[in-house]
N, C-alpha and C positions, 0 to 999 in steps of 0.2 A: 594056633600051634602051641602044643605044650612044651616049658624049657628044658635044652639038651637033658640036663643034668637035675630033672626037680630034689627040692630039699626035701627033708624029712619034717612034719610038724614040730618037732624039738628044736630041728637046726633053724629055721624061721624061726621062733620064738627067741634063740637064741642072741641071734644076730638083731634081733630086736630090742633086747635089753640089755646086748654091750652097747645101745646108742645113749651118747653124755653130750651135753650141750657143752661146748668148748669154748674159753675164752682165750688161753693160754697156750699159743703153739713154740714148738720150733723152730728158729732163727740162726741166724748165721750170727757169729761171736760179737758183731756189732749191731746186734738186734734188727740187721735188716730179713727181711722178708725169705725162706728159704723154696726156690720156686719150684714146684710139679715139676715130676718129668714130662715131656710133652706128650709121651705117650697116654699119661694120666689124663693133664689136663683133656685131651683128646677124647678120652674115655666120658670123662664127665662132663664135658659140652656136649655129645653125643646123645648121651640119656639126654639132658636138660631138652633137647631138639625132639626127642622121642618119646615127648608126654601126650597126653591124651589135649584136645581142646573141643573148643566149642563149634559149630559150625565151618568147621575147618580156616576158621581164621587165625589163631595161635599169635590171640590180641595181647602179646608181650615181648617184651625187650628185657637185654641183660645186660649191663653195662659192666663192661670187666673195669679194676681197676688197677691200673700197671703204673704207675707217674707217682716217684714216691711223696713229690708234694701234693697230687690230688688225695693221694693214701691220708696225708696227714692232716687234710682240709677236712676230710669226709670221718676223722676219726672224732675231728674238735665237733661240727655239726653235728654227728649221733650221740659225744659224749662215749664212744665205744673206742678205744684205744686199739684194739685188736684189729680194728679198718686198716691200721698201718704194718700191723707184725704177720699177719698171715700170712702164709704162703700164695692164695687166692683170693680176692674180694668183690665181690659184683653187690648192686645194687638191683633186684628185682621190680621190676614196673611192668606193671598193665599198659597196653599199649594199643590205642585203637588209630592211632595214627599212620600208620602202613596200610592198616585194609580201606581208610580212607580215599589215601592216594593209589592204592591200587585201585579204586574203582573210577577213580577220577582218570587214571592212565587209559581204561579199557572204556572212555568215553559215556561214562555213569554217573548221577548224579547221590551223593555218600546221604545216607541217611540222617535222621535227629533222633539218637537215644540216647542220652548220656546217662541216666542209671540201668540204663542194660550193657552199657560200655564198661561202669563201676564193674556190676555183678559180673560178668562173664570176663575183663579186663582182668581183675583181681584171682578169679578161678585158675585161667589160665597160666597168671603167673606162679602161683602156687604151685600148680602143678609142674609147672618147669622146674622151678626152687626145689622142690620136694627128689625129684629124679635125680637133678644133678647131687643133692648132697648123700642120697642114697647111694648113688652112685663110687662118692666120693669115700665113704665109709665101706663100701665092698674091698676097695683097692687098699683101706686100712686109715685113711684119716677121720676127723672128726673135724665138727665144723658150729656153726650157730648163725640162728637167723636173728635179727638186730629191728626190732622196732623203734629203734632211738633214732630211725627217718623220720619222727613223725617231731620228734626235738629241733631240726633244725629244716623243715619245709623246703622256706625261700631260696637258703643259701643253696641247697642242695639243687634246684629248680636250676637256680643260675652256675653253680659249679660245672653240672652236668650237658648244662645249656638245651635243656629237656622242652620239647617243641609242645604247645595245645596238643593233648587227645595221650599224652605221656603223663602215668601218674607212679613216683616212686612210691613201693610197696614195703621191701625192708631190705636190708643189708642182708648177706650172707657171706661168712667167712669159713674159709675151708683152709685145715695144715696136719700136721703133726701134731698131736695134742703132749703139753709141756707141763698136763695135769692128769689128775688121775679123781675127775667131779664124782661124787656119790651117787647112788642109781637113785632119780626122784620119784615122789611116790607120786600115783595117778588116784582120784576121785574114783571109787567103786564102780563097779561096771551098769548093773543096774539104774545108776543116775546119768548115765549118759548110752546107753545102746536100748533104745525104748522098739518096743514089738506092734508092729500094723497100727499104734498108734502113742501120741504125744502121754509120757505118764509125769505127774508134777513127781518130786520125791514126798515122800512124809519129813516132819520136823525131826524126827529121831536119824529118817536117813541121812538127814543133811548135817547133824550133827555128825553122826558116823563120820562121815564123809569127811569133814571138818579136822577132826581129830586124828585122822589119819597123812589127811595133808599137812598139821601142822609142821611136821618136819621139815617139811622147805623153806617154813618162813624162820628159822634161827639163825641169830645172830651171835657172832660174840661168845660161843658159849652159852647162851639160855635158850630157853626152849624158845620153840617157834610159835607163831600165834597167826594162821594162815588167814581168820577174816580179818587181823591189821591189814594185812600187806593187801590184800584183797581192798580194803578200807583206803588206803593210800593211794592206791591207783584207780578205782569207781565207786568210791565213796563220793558223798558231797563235799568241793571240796577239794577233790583229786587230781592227780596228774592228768586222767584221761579227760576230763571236765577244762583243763589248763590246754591240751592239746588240739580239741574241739574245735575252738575259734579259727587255728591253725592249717585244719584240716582242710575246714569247708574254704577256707579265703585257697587254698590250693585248689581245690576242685574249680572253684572259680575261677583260678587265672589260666586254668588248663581246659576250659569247655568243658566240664565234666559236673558238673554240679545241675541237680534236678529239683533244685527246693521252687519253692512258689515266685524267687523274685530273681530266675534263671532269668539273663539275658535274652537268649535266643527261645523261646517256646517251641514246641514241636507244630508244624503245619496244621492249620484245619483247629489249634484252641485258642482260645481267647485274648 
């Protein structure tokens, strides 16, 4: 069924490049939290519920955040301050531990995939994430998705008190934006929307590409230099290299882990 009211290709476009990654919302004069009306919030748990999934399992969880000391536990663990000042804060997780127990209710024995629980786990929380903050910016807010879950794992495991078969994916905060962020630039289209098959870029287009992203990495005033910051975080070396170890010991304490020296093996291997 097509929408009551479809947009116009401009007004799509449009409403696509008023979206700014927000850190800085809104608050009440003692910098607490300024909360959705509940009509809103209503609105945007709505979409988040009305994403597409995989096999009709909707292998994800949202963990709202309301307790202003879990606000301020979960802002120290991400290193993201804005956990505690939004207006709304959820943690998004893949979540294969519902469709477990539901099969276990209905007198079935739950299967062994755990990187088919990753893959389709992580899709589907996306796609929840993805609606609700869309959602969330129709009604007029702005929001950001928080990968600084991956800075503090453990704590967050035990905060959340997040059961095997639940893997936190990233924060997301949704308010009033108390900023007005610059539109960032994106990687040329050709290097990333490839036709009936995989194309590499050439060294000129990736330079291209380079050059026009560096505006995002400036600091301070000087120009930006986009393969440092690139360099910082998946360089050798890097933050994601530092976060790594991190990851996998999570996958692990959560049944989720597929590497060679998995606990549980799937049936019938070695």
């Amino acid at each position: 069924m097509s929408a009551p009211h479809p947009l116009t290709p401009e007004q799509v476009t449009a409403f696509y490049d008023a979206h700014r990654t927000v850190r800085q919302y809104e608050t009440h004069p003692d910098g607490s939290p300024l909360p959705l009306p509940a009509a809103h919030l209503e609105a945007i748990l709505h979409a988040a519920q009305r994403a597409p999934t995989d096999a009709t399992a909707q292998l994800y969880s949202l963990i709202r955040l309301t307790r202003p000391e879990v606000r301020a536990r979960m802002a120290e663990l991400t290193t993201n301050a804005h956990m505690a000042t939004a207006s709304e804060a959820f943690v998004v997780c893949a979540d294969v531990r519902r469709t477990g127990r539901v099969l276990e209710t209905g007198g079935r024995t739950p299967g062994h995939w755990p990187a088919i629980a990753v893959h389709f786990g992580i899709g589907d929380a996306v796609m929840a994430g993805t609606n609700l903050l869309t959602a969330a910016e129709l009604l007029g807010y702005q929001g950001c998705w928080i990968g600084g879950v991956l800075n503090g794992l453990d704590g967050i495991l035990d905060l959340l008190k997040l059961p095997p078969g639940v893997l936190p994916f990233a924060g997301l905060t949704v308010g009033r934006p108390a900023e007005t962020p610059p539109q960032r630039p994106r990687v040329p289209r050709p290097l990333v929307i490839h036709t009936d098959e995989y194309r590499d870029g050439t060294e000129a287009e990736l330079q291209e590409a380079v050059a026009i992203m560096n505006p995002i990495a400036a600091r301070g005033g000087k120009p930006g230099d986009w393969v440092r910051l690139l360099n910082a975080y998946f360089g050798a070396g890097g933050s994601m290299e530092a976060r790594e170890v991190h990851l996998v010991a999570a996958l692990k304490r959560q049944g989720l882990w597929a590497g060679e020296d998995e606990a549980h093996p799937p049936s019938g291997d070695a």
